[in-house]
C-alpha positions as a printed Julia matrix, in Angstrom:
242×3 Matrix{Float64}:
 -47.48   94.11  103.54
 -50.98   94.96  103.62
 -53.98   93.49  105.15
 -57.8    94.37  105.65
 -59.13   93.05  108.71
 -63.08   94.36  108.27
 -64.82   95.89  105.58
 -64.88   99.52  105.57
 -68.84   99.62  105.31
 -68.71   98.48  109.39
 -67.94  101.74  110.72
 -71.21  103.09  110.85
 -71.68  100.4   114.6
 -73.13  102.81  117.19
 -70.46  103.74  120.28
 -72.37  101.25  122.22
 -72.61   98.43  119.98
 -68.52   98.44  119.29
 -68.12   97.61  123.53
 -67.86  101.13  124.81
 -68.53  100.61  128.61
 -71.23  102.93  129.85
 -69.07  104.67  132.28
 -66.91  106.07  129.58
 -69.34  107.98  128.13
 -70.44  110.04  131.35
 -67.2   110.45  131.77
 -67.27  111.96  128.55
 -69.91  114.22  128.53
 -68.4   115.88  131.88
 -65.88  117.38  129.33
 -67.46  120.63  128.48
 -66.71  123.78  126.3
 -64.47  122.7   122.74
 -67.54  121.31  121.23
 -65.74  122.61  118.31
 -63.29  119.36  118.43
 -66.04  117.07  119.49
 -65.67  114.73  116.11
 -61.95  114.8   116.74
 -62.33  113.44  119.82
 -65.36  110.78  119.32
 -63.2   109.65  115.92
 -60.45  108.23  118.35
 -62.57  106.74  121.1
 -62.75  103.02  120.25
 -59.25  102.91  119.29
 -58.19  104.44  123.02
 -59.86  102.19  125.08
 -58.46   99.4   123.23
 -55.48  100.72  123.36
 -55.44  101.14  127.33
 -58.15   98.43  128.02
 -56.0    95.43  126.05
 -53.11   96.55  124.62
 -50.83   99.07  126.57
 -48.6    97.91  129.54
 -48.65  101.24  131.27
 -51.14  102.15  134.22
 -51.16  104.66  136.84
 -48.95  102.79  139.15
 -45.97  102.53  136.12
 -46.0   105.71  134.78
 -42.33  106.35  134.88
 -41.24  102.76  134.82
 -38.69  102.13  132.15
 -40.33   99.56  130.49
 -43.71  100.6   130.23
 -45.24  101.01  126.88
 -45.5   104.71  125.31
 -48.32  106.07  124.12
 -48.49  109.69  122.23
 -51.52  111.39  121.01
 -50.0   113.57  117.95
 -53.99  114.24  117.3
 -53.97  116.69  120.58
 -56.56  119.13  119.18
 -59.04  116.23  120.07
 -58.17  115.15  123.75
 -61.6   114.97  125.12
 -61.57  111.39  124.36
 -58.37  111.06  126.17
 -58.98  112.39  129.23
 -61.81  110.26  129.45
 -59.76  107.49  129.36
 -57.5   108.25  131.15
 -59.81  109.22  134.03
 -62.32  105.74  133.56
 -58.12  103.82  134.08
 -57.41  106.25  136.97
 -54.72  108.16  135.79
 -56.52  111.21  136.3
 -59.18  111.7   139.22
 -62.57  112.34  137.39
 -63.84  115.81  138.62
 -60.35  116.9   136.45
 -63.13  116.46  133.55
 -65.37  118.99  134.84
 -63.1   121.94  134.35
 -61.53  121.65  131.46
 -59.22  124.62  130.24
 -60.34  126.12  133.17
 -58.29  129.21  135.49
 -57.1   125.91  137.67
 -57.25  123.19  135.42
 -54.75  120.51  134.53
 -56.66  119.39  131.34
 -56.07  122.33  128.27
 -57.23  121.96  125.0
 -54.14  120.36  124.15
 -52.91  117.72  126.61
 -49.35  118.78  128.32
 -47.03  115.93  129.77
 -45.89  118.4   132.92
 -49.7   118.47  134.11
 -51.65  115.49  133.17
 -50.33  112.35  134.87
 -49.23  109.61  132.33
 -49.22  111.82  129.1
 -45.85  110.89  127.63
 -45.58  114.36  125.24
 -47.08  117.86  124.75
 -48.84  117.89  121.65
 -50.22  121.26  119.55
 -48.95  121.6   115.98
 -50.3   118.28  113.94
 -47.36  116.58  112.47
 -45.36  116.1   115.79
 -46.32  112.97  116.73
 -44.81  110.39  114.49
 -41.47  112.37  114.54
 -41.49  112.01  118.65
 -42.46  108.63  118.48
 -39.64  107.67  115.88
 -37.01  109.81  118.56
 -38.7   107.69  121.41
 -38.51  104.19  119.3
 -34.7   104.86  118.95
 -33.96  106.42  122.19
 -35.49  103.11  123.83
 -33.31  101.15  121.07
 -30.4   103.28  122.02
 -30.52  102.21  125.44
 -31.27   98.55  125.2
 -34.32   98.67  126.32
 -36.44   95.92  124.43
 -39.76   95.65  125.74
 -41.76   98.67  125.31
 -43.54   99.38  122.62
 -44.24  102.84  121.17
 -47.81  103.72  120.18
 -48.72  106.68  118.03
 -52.6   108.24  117.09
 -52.42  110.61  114.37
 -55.67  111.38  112.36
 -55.94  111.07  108.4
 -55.57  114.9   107.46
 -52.2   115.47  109.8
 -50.61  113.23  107.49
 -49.97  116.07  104.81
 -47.34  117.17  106.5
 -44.4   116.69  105.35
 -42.83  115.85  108.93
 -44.56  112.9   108.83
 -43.48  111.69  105.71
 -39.88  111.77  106.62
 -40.55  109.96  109.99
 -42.2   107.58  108.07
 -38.74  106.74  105.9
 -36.85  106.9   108.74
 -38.77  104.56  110.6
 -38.6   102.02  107.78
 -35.32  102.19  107.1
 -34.33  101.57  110.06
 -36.21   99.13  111.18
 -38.19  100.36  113.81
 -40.28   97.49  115.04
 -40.88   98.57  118.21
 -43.04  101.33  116.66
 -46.7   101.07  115.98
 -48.82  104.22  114.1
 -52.63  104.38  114.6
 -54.17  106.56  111.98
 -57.68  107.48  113.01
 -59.26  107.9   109.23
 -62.63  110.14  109.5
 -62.16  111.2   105.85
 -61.14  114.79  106.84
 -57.92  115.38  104.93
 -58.19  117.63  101.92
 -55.79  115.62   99.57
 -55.74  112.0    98.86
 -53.13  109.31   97.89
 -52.89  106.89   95.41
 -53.39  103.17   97.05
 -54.83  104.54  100.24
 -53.18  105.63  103.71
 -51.71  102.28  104.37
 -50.04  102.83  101.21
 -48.02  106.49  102.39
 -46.35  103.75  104.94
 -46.34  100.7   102.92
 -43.66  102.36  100.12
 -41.2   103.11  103.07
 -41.1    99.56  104.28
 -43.9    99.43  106.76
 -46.35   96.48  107.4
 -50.13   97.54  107.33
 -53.58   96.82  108.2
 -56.77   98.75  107.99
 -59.71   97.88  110.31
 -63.28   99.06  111.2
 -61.96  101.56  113.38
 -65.25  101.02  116.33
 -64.64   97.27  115.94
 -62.49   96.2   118.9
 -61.7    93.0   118.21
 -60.59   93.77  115.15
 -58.53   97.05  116.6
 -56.79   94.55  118.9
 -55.89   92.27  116.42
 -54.27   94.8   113.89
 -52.42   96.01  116.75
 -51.08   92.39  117.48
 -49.76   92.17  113.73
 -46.59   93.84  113.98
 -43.34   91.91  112.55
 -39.9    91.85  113.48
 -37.49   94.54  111.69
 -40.09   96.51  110.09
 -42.19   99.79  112.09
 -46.25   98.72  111.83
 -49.26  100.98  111.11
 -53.07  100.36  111.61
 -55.24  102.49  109.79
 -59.08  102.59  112.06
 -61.84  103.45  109.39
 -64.51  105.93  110.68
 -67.65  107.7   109.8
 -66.92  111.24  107.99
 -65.67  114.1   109.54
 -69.63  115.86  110.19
């Protein structure tokens, strides 16, 4: 199944127009020195707070709870945006943002799970993510565990490789509705695919829906589509890679 929540021609809403609170984006701007990833990071913005302002049932305080939600960033060459987050929900104390990759620093370039409190995987090579979260999806299964839900951000161009593809079939086949992928779509992938990116998860028995990827109301909603026995994606519609 496919659905479109809000016309594509939305995305162009300004940071502050889609809800961003101000304090976010000072918290941003600490962040300093990969200016070269700075569209990688502002691409996933919207869909992070949403993601830890409404959706997630994780916080600081239930990091290693059993039943929290997972979330993994399988974008990592991006994580500006997701320290910021995770700094504005206290996970991380803010003057972490003013050093980043630094001598002493916690926060690298790519975030790593043994350093940054409540980051659930290390993430580097694109194409990781979806594969981890499909591992983490049965590994909860596995154990019995019902509740959590397992959240995955991948951007458009990561999804050429093959690794994904495979999770993706997987996923479907068995059933994993406990699994929800976020593709971040900012038009940067060299190649496209017939039907659209809901479509690469659609033909392996996935339900989809693509939003305006800055509205959050709509964001929320796709997220809150997900159906029983079948793994869910939401593909977030941005303005071109610059």
């Amino acid at each position: 199944m496919t659905t479109t929540a809000t016309a594509p021609g939305r995305t162009r809403q300004t940071a502050a127009a889609s809800g961003l609170p101000p304090e976010l984006g000072a918290l941003l701007r600490r962040l300093t020195g990969d200016e070269k990833h700075a569209p990688s990071a502002h691409s996933t913005l919207d869909v992070l707070w949403v993601l830890y302002d409404r959706v997630l049932r994780v916080s600081p305080a239930s990091v290693d709870d059993p039943d929290r939600d997972r979330f993994l960033l399988s974008k990592g060459h991006g994580p500006a945006a997701y320290y910021a987050v995770l700094a504005a929900k206290g996970f991380v104390p803010e003057h972490w943002l003013d050093d980043l990759a630094g001598p002493e620093s916690r926060l690298g370039h790519h975030p790593d799970r043994m350093l940054v409190p409540g980051v659930e995987i290390g993430t580097g090579s694109l194409g990781h993510g979806l594969g981890l979260g499909v591992g983490t999806a049965l590994g909860l299964r596995a154990q019995g565990v019902a509740e959590p839900r397992v959240y995955v951000l991948l951007g458009d161009a990561e999804l050429d490789e093959g690794s994904n593809h495979e999770a993706m079939a997987y996923a479907g086949a068995t059933g994993l509705d406990r699994l929800t992928a976020i593709v971040v779509d900012n038009h940067s992938a060299s190649h496209g695919w017939p039907g659209g990116i809901a479509s690469r998860f659609t033909v392996h028995g996935w339900t989809a829906t693509t939003v305006d990827g800055r509205d959050h109301d709509a964001i929320e909603t796709a997220l809150a589509a997900a159906r029983p026995r079948q793994p869910h994606v939401v593909v977030a519609v941005v303005d071109p890679k610059q």
